[in-house]
ROPADO-555844 format. One line per 5 residues: number of its first residue (from 1); their letters; for each residue z, x, y of N, C-alpha, C. Coordinates in steps of 0.1 Angstrom, whole numbers. Atoms other than C-alpha are relative to their C-alpha. Last residue first. Example, Ala and Ser with C-alpha at 12.3 -4.5 7.8 and 13.67 -1.06 7.14 Angstrom:
REM residues 2
2) SA) 0,-9,-11,71,137,-11,8,-8,11 ~ 0,9,-12,78,123,-45,0,9,12
***
This chain:
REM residues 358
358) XXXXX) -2,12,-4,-66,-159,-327,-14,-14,-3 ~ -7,15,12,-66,-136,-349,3,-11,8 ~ 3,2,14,-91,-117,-330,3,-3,-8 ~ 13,10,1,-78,-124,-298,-10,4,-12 ~ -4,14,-1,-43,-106,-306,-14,-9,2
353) XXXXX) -6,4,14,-61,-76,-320,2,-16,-2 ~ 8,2,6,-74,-70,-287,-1,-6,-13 ~ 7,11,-2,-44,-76,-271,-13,2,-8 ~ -9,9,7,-25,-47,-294,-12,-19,7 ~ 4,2,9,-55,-25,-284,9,-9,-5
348) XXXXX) 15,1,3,-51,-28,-247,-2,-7,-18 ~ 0,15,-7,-12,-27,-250,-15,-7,-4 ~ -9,9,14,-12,6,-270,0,-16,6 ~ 10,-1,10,-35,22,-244,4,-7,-8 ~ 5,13,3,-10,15,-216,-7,0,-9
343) XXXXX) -10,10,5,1,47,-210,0,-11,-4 ~ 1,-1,9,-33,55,-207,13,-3,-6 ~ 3,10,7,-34,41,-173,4,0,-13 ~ 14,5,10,-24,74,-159,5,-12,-9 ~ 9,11,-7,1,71,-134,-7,-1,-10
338) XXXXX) -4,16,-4,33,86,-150,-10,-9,7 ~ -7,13,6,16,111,-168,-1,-15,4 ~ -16,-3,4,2,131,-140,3,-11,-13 ~ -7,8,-7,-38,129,-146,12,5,-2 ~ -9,13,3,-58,154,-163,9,-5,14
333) XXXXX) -17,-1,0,-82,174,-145,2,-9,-4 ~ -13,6,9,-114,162,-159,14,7,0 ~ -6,-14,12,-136,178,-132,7,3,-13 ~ 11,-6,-2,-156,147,-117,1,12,-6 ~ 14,2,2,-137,120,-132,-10,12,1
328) XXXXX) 2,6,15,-100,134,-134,-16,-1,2 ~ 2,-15,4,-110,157,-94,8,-7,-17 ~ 17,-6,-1,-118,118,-83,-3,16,-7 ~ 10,4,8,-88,103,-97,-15,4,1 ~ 2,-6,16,-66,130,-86,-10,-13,-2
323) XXXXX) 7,-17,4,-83,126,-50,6,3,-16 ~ 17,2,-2,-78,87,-50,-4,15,-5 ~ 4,2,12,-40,92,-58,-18,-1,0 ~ -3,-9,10,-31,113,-31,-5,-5,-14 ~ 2,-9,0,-49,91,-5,-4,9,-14
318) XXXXX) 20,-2,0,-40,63,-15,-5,12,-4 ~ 7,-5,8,0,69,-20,-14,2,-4 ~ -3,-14,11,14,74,7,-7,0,-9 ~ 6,-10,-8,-7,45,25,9,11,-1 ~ 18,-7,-1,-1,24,-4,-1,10,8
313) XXXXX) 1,-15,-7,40,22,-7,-21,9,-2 ~ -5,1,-17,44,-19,-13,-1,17,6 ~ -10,8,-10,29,-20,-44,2,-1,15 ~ -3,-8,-10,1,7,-51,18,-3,4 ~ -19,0,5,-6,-6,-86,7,8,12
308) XXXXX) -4,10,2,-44,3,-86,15,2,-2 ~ -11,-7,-12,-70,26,-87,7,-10,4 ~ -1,2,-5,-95,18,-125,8,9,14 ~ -11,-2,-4,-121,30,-138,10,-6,8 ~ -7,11,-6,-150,20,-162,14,3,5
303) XXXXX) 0,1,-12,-172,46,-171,2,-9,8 ~ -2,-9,-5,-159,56,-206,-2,1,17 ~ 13,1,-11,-158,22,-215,2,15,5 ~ 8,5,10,-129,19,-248,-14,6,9 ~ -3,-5,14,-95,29,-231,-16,1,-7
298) XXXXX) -3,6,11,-108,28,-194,4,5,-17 ~ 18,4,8,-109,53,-173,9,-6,-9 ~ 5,-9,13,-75,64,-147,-10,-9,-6 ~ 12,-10,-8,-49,55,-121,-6,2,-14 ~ 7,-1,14,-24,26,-124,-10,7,5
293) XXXXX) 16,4,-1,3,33,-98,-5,-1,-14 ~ 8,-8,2,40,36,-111,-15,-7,0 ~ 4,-4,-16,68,7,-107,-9,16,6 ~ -4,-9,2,70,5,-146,1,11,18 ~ -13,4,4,59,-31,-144,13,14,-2
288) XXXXX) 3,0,14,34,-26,-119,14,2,-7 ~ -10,-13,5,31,-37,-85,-1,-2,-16 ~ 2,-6,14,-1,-52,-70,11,10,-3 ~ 3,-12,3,10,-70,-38,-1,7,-14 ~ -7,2,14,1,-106,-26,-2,18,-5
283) XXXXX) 5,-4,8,-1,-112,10,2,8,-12 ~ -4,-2,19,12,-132,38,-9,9,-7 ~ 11,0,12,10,-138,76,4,5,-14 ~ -4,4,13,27,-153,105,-6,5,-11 ~ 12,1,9,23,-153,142,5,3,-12
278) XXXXX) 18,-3,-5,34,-153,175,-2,-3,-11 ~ 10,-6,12,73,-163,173,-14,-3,4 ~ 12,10,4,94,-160,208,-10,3,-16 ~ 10,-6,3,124,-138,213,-9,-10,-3 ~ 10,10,0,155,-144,231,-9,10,-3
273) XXXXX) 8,1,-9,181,-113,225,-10,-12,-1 ~ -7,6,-10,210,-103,210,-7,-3,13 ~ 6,-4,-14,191,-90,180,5,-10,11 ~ -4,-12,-3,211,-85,145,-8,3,12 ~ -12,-8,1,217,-115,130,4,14,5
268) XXXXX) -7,4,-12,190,-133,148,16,4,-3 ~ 5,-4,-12,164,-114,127,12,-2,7 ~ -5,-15,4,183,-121,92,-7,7,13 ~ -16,0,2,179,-159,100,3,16,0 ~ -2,0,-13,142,-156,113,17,3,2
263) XXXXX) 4,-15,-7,130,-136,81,6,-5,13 ~ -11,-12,3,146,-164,60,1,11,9 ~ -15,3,-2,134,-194,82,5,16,-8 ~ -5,0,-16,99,-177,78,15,0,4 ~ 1,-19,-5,96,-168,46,5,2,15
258) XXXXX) -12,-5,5,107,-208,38,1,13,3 ~ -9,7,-10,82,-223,59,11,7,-5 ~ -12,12,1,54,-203,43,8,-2,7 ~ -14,0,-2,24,-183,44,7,-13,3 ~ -4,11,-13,-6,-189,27,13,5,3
253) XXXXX) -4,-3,-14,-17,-162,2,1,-3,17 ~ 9,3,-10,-7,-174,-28,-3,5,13 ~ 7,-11,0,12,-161,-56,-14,-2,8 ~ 18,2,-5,37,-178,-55,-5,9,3 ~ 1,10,4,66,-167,-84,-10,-8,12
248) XXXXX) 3,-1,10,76,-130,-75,-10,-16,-4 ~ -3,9,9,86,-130,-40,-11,-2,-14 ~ 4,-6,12,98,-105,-16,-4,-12,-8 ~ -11,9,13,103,-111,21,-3,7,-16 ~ 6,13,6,90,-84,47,10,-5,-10
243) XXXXX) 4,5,11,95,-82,74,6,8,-6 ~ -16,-6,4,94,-77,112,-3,-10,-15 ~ 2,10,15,63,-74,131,14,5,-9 ~ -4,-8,15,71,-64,165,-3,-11,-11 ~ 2,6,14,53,-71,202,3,8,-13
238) XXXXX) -11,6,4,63,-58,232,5,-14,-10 ~ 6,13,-5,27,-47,242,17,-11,-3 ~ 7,-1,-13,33,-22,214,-3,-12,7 ~ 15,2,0,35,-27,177,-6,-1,14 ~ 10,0,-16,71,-17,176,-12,-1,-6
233) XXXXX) 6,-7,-6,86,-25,138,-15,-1,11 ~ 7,2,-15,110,-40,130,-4,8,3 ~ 2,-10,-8,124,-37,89,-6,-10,13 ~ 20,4,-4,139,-58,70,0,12,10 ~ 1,9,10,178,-59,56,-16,-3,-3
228) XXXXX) -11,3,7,183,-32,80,0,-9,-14 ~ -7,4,13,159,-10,92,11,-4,-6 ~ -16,4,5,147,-4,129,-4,-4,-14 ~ 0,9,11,114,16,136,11,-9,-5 ~ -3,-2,16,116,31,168,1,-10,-8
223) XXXXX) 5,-10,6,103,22,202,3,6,-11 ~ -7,-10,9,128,-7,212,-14,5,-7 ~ -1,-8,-5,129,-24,242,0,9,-5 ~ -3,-9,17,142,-56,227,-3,14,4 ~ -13,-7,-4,140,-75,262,4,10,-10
218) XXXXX) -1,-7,-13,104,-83,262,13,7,1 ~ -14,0,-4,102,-100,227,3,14,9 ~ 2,-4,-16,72,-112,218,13,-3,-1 ~ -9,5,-13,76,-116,177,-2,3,14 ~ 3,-6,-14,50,-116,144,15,-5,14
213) XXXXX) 4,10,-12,64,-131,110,0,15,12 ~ -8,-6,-11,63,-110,78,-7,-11,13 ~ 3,7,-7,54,-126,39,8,10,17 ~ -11,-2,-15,54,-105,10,-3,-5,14 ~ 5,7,-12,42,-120,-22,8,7,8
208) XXXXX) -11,-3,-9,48,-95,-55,0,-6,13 ~ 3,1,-11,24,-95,-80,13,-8,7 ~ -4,17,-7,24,-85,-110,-2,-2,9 ~ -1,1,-18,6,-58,-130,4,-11,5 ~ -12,12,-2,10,-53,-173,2,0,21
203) XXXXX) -14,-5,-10,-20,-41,-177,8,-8,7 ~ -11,-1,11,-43,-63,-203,9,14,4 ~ -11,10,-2,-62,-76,-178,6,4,-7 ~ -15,-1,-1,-80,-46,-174,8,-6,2 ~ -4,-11,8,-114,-56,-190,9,12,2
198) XXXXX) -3,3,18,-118,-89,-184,3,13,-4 ~ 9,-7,4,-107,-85,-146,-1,1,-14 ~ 10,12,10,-88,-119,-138,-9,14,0 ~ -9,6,17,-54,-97,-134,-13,-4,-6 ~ 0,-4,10,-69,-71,-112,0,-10,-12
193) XXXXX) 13,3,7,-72,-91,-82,-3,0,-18 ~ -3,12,10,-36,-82,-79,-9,-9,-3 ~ -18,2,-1,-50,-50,-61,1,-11,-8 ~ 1,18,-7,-90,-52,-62,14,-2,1 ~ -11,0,-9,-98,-12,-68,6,-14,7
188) XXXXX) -4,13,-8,-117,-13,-94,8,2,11 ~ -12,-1,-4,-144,18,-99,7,-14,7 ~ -4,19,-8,-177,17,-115,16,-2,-1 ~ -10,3,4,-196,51,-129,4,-13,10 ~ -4,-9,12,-230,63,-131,14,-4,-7
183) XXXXX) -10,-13,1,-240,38,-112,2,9,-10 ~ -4,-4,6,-272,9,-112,8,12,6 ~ -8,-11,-4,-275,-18,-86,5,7,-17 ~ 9,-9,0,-298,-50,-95,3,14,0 ~ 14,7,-7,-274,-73,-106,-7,12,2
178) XXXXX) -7,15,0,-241,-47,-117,-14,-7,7 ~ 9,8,-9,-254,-21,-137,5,-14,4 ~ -4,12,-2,-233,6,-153,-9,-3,5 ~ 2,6,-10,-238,45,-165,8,-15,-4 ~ -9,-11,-9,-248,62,-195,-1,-9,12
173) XXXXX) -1,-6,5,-256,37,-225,9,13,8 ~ 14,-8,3,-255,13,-203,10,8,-7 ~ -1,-14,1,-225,-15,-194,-10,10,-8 ~ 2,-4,9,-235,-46,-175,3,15,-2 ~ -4,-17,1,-219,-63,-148,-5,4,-19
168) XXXXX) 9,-7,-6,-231,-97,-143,1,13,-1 ~ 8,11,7,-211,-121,-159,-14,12,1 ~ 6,-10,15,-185,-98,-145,-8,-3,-7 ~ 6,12,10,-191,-117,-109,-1,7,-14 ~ 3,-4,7,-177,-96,-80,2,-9,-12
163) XXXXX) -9,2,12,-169,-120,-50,-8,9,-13 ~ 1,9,10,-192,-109,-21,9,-1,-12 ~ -12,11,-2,-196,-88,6,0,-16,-3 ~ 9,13,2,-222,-60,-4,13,-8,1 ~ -9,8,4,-211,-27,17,-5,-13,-5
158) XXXXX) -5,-2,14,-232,4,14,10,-9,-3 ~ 6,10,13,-257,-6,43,5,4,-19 ~ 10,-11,5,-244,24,68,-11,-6,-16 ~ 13,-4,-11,-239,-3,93,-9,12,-11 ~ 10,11,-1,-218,-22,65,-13,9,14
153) XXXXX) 8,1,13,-202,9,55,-10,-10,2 ~ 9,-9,5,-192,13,89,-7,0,-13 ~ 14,-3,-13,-184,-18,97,-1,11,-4 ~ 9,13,2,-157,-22,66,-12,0,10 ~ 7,-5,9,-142,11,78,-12,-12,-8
148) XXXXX) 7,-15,-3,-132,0,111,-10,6,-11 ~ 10,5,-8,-119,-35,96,-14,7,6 ~ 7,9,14,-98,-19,65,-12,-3,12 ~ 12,-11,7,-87,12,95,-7,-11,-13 ~ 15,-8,-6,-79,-19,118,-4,11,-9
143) XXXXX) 9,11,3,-55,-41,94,-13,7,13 ~ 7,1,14,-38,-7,80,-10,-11,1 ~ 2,10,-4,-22,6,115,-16,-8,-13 ~ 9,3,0,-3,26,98,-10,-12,1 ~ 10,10,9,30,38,99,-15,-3,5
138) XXXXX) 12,11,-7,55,60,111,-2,-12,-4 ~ 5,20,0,81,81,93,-9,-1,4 ~ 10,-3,6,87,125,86,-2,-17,-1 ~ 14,-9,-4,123,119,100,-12,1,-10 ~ 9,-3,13,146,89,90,-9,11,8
133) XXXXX) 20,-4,-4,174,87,112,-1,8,-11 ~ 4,-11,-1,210,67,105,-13,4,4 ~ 12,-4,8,221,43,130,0,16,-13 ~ 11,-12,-5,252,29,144,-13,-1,-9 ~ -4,-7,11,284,8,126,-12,14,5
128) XXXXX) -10,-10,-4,283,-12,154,5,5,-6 ~ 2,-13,7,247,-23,153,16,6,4 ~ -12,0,8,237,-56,169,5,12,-13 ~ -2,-4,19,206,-47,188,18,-3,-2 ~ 11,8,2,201,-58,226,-1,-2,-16
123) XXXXX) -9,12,3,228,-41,236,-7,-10,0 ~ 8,10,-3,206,-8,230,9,-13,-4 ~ -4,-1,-12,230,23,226,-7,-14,9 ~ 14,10,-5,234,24,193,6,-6,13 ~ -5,14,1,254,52,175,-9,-11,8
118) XXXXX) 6,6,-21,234,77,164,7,-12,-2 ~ 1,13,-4,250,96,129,-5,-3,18 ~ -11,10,-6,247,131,119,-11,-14,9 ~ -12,3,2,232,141,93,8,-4,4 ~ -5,-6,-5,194,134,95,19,-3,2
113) XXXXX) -10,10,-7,176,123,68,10,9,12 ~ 5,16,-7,144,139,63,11,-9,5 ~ 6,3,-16,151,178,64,-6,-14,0 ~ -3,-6,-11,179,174,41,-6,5,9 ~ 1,8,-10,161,149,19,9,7,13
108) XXXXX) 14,7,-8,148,166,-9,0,-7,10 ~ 10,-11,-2,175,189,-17,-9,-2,4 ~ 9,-1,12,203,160,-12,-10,9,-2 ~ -5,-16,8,230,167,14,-6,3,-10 ~ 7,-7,-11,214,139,39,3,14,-8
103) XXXXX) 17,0,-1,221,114,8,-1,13,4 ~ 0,0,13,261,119,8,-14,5,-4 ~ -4,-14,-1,264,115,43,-4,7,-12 ~ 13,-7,-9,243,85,42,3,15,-6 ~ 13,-8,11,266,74,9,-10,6,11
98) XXXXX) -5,-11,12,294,75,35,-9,7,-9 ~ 0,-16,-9,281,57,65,0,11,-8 ~ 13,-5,-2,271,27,39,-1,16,5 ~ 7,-5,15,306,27,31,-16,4,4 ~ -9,-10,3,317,20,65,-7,8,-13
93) XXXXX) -12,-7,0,294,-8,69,5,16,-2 ~ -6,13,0,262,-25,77,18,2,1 ~ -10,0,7,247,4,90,4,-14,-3 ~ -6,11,-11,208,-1,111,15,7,-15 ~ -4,8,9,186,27,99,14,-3,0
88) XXXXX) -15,1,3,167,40,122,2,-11,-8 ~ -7,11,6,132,52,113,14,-1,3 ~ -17,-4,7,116,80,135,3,-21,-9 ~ -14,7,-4,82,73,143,9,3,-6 ~ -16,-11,4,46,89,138,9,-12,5
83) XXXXX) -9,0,-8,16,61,148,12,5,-6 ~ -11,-10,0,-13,67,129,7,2,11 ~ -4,8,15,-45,44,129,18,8,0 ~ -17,-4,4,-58,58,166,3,-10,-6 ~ -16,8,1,-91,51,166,6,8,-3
78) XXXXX) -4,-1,-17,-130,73,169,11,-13,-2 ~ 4,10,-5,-138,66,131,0,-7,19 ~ 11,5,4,-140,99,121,-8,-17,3 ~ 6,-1,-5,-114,110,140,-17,-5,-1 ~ 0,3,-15,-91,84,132,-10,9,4
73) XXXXX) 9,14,3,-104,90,90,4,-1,19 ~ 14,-3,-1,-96,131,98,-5,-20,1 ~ 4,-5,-13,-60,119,114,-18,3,-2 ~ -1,12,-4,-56,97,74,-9,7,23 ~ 11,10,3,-66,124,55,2,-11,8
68) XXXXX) 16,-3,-6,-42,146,73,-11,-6,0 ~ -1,0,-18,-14,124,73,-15,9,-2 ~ 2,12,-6,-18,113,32,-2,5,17 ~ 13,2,1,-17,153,18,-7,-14,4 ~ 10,-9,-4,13,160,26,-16,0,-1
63) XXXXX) -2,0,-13,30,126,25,-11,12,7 ~ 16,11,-7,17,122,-10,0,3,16 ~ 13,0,4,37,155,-22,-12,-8,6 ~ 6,-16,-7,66,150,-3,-15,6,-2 ~ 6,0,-19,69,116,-13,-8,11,3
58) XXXXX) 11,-10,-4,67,123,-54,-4,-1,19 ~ 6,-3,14,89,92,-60,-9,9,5 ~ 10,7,2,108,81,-28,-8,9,-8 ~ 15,-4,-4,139,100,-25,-12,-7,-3 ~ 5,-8,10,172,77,-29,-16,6,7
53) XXXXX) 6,-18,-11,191,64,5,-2,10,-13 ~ -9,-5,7,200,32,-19,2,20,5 ~ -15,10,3,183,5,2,17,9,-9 ~ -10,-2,-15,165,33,25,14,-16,-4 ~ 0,14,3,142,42,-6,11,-2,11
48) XXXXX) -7,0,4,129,76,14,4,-19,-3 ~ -3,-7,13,101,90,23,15,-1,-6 ~ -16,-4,2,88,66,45,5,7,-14 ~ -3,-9,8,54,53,53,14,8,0 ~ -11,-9,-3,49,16,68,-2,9,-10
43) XXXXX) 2,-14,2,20,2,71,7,10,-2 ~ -8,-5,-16,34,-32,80,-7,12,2 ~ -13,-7,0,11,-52,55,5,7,13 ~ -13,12,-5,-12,-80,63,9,9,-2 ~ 4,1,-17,-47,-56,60,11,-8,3
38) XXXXX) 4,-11,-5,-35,-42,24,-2,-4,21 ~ -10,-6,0,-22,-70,9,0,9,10 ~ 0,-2,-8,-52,-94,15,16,9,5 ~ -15,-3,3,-67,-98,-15,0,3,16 ~ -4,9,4,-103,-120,-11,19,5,-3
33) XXXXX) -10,-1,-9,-122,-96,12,14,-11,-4 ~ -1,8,-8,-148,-102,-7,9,-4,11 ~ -17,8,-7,-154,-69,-17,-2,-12,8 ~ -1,12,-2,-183,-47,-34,13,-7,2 ~ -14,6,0,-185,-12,-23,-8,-16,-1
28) XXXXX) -3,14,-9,-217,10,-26,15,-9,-3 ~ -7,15,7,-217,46,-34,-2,-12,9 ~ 10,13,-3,-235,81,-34,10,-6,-3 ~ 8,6,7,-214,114,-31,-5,-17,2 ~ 11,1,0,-209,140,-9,-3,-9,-10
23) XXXXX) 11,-14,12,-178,155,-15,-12,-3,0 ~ -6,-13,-3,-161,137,13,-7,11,-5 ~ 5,3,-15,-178,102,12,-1,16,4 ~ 14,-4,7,-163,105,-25,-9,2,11 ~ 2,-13,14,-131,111,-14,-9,2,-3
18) XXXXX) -3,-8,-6,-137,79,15,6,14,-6 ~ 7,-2,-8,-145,59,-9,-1,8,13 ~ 11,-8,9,-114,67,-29,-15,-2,7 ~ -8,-15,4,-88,61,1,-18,5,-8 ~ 0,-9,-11,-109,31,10,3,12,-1
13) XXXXX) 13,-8,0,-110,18,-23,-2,3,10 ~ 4,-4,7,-72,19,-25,-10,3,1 ~ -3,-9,-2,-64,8,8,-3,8,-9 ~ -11,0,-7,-84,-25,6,6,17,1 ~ -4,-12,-11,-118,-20,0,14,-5,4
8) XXXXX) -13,2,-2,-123,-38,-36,-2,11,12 ~ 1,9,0,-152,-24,-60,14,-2,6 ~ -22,2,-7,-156,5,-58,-5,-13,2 ~ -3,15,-4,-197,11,-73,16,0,-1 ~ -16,10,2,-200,50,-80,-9,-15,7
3) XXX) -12,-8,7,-225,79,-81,10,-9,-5 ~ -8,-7,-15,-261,61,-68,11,0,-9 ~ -14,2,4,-290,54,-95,9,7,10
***
């Protein structure tokens, strides 16, 4: 019997496979590679919401403890994943300038935003209102650490790559068994996978499509992150991915004609430059209705957990959330409130109810 089955390697069970990797313990991962949020995202980390220059929910916290874990996973996997950057952030107006000011004087963000203004010096950018700057930024190059780490598990023979089948998952007295494979415990991590899980469908998670188009564009010349209505961000080679859309209602992960046209319209508003499109891609993100991860054991299965609800701010929060769920299970620290699952408990049993009179 080996310590865990994680089910799902996108950032989530990577974070936590890589926790348990840490402490020494046994696991295999099953994933078909069927969500694809995680390896199509920007990677972006930012500690601040940059539509209303509000703090981002526990940053400081995840931030601290996400960069290291992330420089040990580059050494560990011999890559560079982690590229620091400043964020500017494009003005639209006057006003905007104002609440900056306003922001940069906040207790949590006077060493992240900085107070005075940059005006923009690149006539290649449409910007005449300037920038402000984000300190403590980057991002992550999230579709090589999913790929990097996927090979290693598979060389280390802990990865089975395949659609997980609950038909097949049995629960023991102590423990789980999926087909032949017994755990102690059995971890989801599938992002908006979640929904067709029979035994956390009943969290309220939605899903969120965000679509970003790829660009070659030689004259743009720009090493920092820009943010205005979307973000751009350098990817080297004079190539930027610039995104993303938002959309509630498909929930597929094909990209679209319509993502596109939007993302190209709000591009050409603000780059004074020919640019070619490369490429295109989509994917569907697990947010939750109370915009708070879902971390924590089932109501009823004692060894059924989930990691989950990252939205759009995974690579802050992995990490941090993977290690409380691993020091909940292994030590029973409680969880913060606002993640644990158990908030939900009343839901669970209300649907149960409901398919019983039904």
């Amino acid at each position: 019997m080996i310590d865990y089955i994680v089910v799902g390697l996108g950032l989530a069970g990577i974070t936590f496979c890589e926790t348990l990797a840490r402490h020494g313990r046994s696991f295999a991962v099953v994933d078909d590679d069927s969500q694809q949020a995680s390896k199509v995202a920007g990677g972006l980390y930012n500690p601040v919401v940059l539509k209303r220059f509000n703090p981002v929910w526990m940053a400081g916290e995840q931030l601290e403890f996400a960069l290291p874990f992330y420089k040990e996973l580059e050494d560990k996997l011999a890559v560079k994943l982690l590229y620091p950057s400043r964020i500017k952030r494009r003005f639209a107006t006057i006003d905007e300038q104002n609440q900056w000011f306003e922001a940069s004087d906040h207790p949590r963000l006077k060493n992240v935003l900085l107070q005075q203004l940059q005006a923009n010096t690149n006539p290649k950018i449409a910007a005449p209102y300037g920038f402000g700057i984000v300190q403590q930024s980057g991002r992550l190059d999230t579709s090589l650490l999913i790929a990097r780490y996927a090979e290693l598990l598979r060389k280390q023979g802990q990865l089975i790559r395949e659609s997980f089948f609950f038909d097949e998952l049995q629960i023991l007295a102590e423990g789980v068994q999926y087909k032949q494979l017994k755990a102690r415990r059995i971890v989801f991590a599938t992002g908006f996978g979640l929904v067709q899980n029979p035994y956390f469908n009943y969290l309220p998670i939605q899903g969120s499509k965000g679509e970003y188009v790829r660009i070659y564009c030689p004259d743009l010349q720009e090493t920092e992150i820009l943010k205005g209505a979307f973000f751009v961000l350098p990817e080297g080679n004079d190539e930027y991915l610039v995104g993303a859309t938002y959309s509630w209602n498909d929930l597929e992960n094909t990209p679209t004609a319509k993502a596109r046209q939007e993302l190209i319209e709000k591009l050409d508003r603000i780059l004074n430059c020919d640019y070619k499109l490369i490429g295109q891609q989509a994917g569907i993100r697990p947010t939750v209705t109370d915009r708070k991860p879902l971390v924590g054991r089932h109501p009823v299965h004692n060894d059924l957990y989930v990691l989950n609800g990252f939205g759009s701010r995974g690579v802050m929060i992995g990490p941090w959330a993977a290690d409380l769920l691993y020091r909940n299970i292994e030590a029973g620290d409680p969880l913060p409130a606002e993640i644990d699952l158990s908030r939900f408990k009343k839901k669970y049993f209300e649907a149960g109810q409901a398919r019983r009179g039904s």
